[in-house]
C-alpha positions, -999 to 999 in steps of 0.1 A, spaced: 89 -290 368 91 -311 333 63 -334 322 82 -366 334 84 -352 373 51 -341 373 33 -375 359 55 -391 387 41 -368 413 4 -374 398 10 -412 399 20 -411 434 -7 -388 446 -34 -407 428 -16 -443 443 -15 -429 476 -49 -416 482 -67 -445 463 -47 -468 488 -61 -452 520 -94 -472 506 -85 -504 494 -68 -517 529 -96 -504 543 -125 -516 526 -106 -553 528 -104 -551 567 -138 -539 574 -151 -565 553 -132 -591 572 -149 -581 606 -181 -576 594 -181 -613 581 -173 -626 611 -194 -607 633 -226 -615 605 -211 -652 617 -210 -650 653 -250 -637 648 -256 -668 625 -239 -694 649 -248 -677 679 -280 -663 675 -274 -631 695 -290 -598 677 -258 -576 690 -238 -593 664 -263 -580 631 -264 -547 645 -225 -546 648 -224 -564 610 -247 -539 603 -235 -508 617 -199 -514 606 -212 -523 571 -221 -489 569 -184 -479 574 -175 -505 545 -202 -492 517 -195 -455 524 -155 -464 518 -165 -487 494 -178 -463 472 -157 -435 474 -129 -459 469 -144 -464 434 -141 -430 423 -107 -431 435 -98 -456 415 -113 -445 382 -96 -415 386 -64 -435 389 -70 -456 358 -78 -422 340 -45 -406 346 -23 -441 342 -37 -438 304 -32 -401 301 1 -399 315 20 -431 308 10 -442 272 46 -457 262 43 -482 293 8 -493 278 17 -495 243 51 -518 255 38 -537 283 0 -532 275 -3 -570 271 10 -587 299 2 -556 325 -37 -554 318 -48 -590 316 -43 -592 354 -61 -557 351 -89 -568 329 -93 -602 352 -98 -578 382 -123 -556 368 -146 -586 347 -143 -610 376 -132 -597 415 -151 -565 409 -187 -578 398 -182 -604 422 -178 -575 450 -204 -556 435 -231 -583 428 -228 -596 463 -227 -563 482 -260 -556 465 -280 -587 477 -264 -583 514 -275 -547 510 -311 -556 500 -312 -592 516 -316 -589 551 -348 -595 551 -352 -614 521 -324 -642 524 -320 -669 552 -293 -661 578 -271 -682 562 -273 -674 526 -274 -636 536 -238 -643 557 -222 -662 527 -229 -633 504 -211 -611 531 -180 -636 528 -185 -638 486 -181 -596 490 -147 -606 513 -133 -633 484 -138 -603 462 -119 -579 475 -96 -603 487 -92 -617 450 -90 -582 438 -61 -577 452 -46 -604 442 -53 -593 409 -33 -562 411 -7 -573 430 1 -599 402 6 -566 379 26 -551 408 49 -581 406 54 -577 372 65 -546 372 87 -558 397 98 -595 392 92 -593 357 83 -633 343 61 -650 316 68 -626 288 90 -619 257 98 -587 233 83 -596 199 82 -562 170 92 -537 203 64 -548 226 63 -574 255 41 -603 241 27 -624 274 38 -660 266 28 -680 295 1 -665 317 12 -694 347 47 -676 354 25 -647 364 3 -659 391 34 -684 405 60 -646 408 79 -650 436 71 -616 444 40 -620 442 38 -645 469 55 -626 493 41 -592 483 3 -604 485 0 -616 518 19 -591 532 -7 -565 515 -35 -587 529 -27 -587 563 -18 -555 560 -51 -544 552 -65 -565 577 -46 -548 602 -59 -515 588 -94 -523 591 -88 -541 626 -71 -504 640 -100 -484 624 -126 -508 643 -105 -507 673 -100 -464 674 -136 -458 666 -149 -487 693 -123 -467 716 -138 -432 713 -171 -447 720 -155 -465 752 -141 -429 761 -177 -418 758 -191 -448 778 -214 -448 749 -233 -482 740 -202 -498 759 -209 -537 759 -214 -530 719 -182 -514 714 -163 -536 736 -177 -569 719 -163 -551 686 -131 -543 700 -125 -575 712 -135 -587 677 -111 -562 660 -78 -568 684 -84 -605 679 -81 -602 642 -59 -570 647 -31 -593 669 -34 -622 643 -33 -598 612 -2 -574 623 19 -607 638 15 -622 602 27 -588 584 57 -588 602 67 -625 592 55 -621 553 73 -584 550 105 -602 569 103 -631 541 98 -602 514 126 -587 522 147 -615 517 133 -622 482 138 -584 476 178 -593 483 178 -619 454 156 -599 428 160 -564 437 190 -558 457 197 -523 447 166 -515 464 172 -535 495 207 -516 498 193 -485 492 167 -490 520 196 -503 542 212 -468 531 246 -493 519 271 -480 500 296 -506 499 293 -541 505 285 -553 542 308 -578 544 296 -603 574 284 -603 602 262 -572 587 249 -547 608 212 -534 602 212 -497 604 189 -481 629 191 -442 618 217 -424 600 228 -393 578 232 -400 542 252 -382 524 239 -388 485 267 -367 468 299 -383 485 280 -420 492 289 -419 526 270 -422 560 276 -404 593 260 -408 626 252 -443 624 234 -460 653 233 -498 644 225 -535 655 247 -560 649 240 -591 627 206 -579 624 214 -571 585 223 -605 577 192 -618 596 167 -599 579 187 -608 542 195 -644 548 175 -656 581 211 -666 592 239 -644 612 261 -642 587 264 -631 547 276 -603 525 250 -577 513 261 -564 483 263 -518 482 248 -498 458 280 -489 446 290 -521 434 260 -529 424 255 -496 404 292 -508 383 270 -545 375 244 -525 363 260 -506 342 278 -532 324 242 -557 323 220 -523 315 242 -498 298 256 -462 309 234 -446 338 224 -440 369 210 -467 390 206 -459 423 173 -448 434 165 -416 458 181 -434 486 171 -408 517 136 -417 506 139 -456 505 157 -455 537 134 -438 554 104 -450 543 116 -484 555 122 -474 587 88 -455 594 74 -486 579 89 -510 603 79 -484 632 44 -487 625 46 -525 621 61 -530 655 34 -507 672 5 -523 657 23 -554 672 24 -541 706 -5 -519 707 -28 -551 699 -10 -576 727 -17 -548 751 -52 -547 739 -57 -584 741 -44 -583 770 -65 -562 787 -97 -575 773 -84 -607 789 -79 -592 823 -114 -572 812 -95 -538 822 -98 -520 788 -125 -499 795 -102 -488 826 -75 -481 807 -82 -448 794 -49 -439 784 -49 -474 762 -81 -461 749 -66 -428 736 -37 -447 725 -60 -469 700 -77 -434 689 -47 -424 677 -32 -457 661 -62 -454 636 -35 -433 620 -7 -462 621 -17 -484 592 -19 -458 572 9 -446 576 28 -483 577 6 -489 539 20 -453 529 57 -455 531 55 -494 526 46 -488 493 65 -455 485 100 -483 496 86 -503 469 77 -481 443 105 -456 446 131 -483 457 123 -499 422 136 -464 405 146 -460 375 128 -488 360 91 -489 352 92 -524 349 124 -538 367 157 -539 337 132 -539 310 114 -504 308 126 -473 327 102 -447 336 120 -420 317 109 -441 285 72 -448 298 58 -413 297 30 -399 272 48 -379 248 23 -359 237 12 -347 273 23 -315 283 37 -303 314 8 -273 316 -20 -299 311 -5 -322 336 -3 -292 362 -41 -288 355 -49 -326 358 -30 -327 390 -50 -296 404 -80 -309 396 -77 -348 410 -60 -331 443 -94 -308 449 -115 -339 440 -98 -359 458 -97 -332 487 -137 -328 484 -144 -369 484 -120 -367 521 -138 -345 534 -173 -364 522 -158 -395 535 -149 -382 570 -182 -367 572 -202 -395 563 -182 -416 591 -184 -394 621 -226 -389 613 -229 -427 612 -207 -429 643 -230 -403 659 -261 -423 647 -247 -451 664 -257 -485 663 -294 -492 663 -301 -522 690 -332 -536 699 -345 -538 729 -325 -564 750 -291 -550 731 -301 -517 740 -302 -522 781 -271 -547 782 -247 -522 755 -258 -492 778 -244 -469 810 -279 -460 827 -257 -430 842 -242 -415 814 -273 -399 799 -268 -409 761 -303 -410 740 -299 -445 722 -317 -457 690 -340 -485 706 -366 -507 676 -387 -531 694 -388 -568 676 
């Protein structure tokens, strides 16, 4: 493979395992804020031992998500030098903002919830938890405003063969990046909502400390329902914006060649045929295309054919059209995993309601296994975007042919890439560890919590500290 395939496939690696951590460690957050403020308003110790017994989940992920991250930073100035040099201005003060302010903020107050429980008031203690949520709720932000960049790009101009920033507002107001940030948000709030929801579930399976799990159940699908309705209405209005700023993306995740025409039909499945630009096979809704585009029932979204002749008068001779079977795809799986989270939290809420969950064992194992589904939504959600964008770096200003190190060799990068996919292979594998021995330690519960969260039949030794 040449140097320029192989700093792409270490860019997405590196993305894509970093990003398992981030949604995470912004959900779990989340729930452990408001379950340290159901203990401060309601006085009940079963809500600090759920903030702290899922805290534990958040500072393990926490930390290994740092590591992840510095490796990502290491190989984005190893591998794509030209991008830095050109866009180094406006693309890192967003950076720079993250790391000076959203991180210490994070790290400052994880540190006095860490070692204040005893030493704070209830109340000071709980806002540090919420400061730690603002953080990594800001953090994303942060990067996300970069993100937009790259894809909206706004508030810059070229000055000596370099983008010069020239008004720092444009950034924060991107379009894109209002419709890409909450989307992200809630998205992660789903994530860590599912993870809360699977683990509680196993436990429920296990009739282990069961009033304790199904008080953080009910917690997660509350925030989970909430969380997963919301990303489907921001990624519906993203995709719109995506139709006016990037539309060569959103036909190439519609799989159109030519131009709809209206009413537009949104394509359910299909087999692309890249070489010829056709499609065979196609099982579609009607008007659902010009829905999704337009939030009315009838337009004209424009092919990647025609728009690959625009763009080749506006940008000069080349090839526009990104890998299309992957964009399609990705969408699609997306989507999939949007629309269960949707219906796999109504269900839950649901049952909670009728308070039938712990009877549903089949729900149960169904919630297991959806730990998997935000993941997977984050994954190809983000390979749509990033791939979708191809072949610019930073949308018609900087293609990612152009941003590669030149100096970098295709040998070294083969090394670089071995080396972050066994560390990154080895800090899995100390992450899942460290999860399923605090999931074995269980919560600890004093007395009280201890009799009301257990099954006196089911024989499980639980970790009891008299007050």
């Amino acid at each position: 493979m040449d140097v320029l395939s192989l700093a792409r496939f270490q860019y997405a690696a590196t993305t894509i395992f970093h990003f398992f951590f981030v949604p995470l460690s912004i959900g779990l957050v989340l729930l452990v804020s408001i379950m340290e403020t159901l203990y401060v308003v309601k006085k009940k110790e079963v809500y600090k031992s759920m903030a702290q017994f899922w805290g534990k989940f958040f500072l393990i992920n926490f930390a290994i998500g740092v590591v992840t991250g510095i490796l990502q930073e290491f190989q984005f100035g190893m591998n794509w030098s030209e991008y830095s040099r050109f866009m180094g201005d406006v693309f890192g003060a967003p950076l720079a903002i993250e790391a000076l302010l959203a991180f210490f903020l994070e790290s400052t107050f994880i540190g006095l919830w860490v070692f204040g429980w005893d030493r704070l008031s209830k109340k000071v203690h709980c806002l540090c938890i919420w400061l730690v949520t603002a953080g990594t709720t800001i953090s994303a932000l942060w990067i996300l405003t970069a993100n937009s960049f790259m894809q909206h790009p706004v508030g810059f101009s070229v000055e000596h063969g370099r983008a010069v920033m020239n008004n720092f507002g444009a950034l924060l107001a991107n379009g894109q990046l209002w419709v890409e940030f909450p989307h992200t948000v809630f998205g992660s709030f789903a994530t860590g909502a599912f993870v809360v929801a699977g683990i509680s579930a196993v436990a429920l399976l296990k009739k282990r400390n069961t009033e304790f799990f199904k008080k953080s159940m009910k917690i997660a699908l509350t925030v989970g329902l909430f969380s997963s309705i919301l990303l489907t209405f921001f990624g519906h209005f993203q995709a719109q914006y995506l139709v006016k700023t990037q539309p060569m993306k959103m036909a190439a995740s519609e799989g159109l060649w030519k131009d709809s025409g209206s009413p537009a039909a949104w394509t359910l499945s299909a087999s692309i045929d890249t070489k010829n630009h056709t499609n065979s096979a196609e099982i579609k809704i009607p008007y659902l295309l010009d829905y999704l585009s337009y939030g009315t029932f009838s337009g004209n979204v424009k092919g990647m054919d025609t728009l690959q002749s625009q763009y080749v008068k506006k940008y000069g001779p080349g090839n526009y059209i990104p890998p299309v079977k992957t964009t399609f795809w990705s969408f699609r799986v997306m989507t999939v995993m949007g629309g269960i989270l949707c219906l796999l939290s109504i269900i839950g809420v649901i049952q909670l309601w009728r308070n039938k969950l712990t009877e549903s064992k089949w729900l149960l194992r169904a919630f297991v296994a959806s730990i998997a589904v935000p993941y997977l939504g984050s994954t190809t959600g983000w390979l749509m975007t990033e791939i979708g964008r191809q072949p610019w770096t930073v949308f018609g200003f900087m293609k990612t042919a152009a941003s590669v190190s030149p100096n970098v060799s295709a040998g070294e990068l083969l090394f670089s890439i071995i080396v972050f996919v066994s560390a990154y292979t080895l800090l899995g594998i100390i992450m899942v560890y460290l999860f399923v021995q605090t999931f074995k330690a269980g919560p600890t519960l004093n007395q009280k919590d201890a009799m009301e969260s257990s099954d006196p039949f089911d024989g499980e030794a639980y970790h009891i500290v008299t007050e």
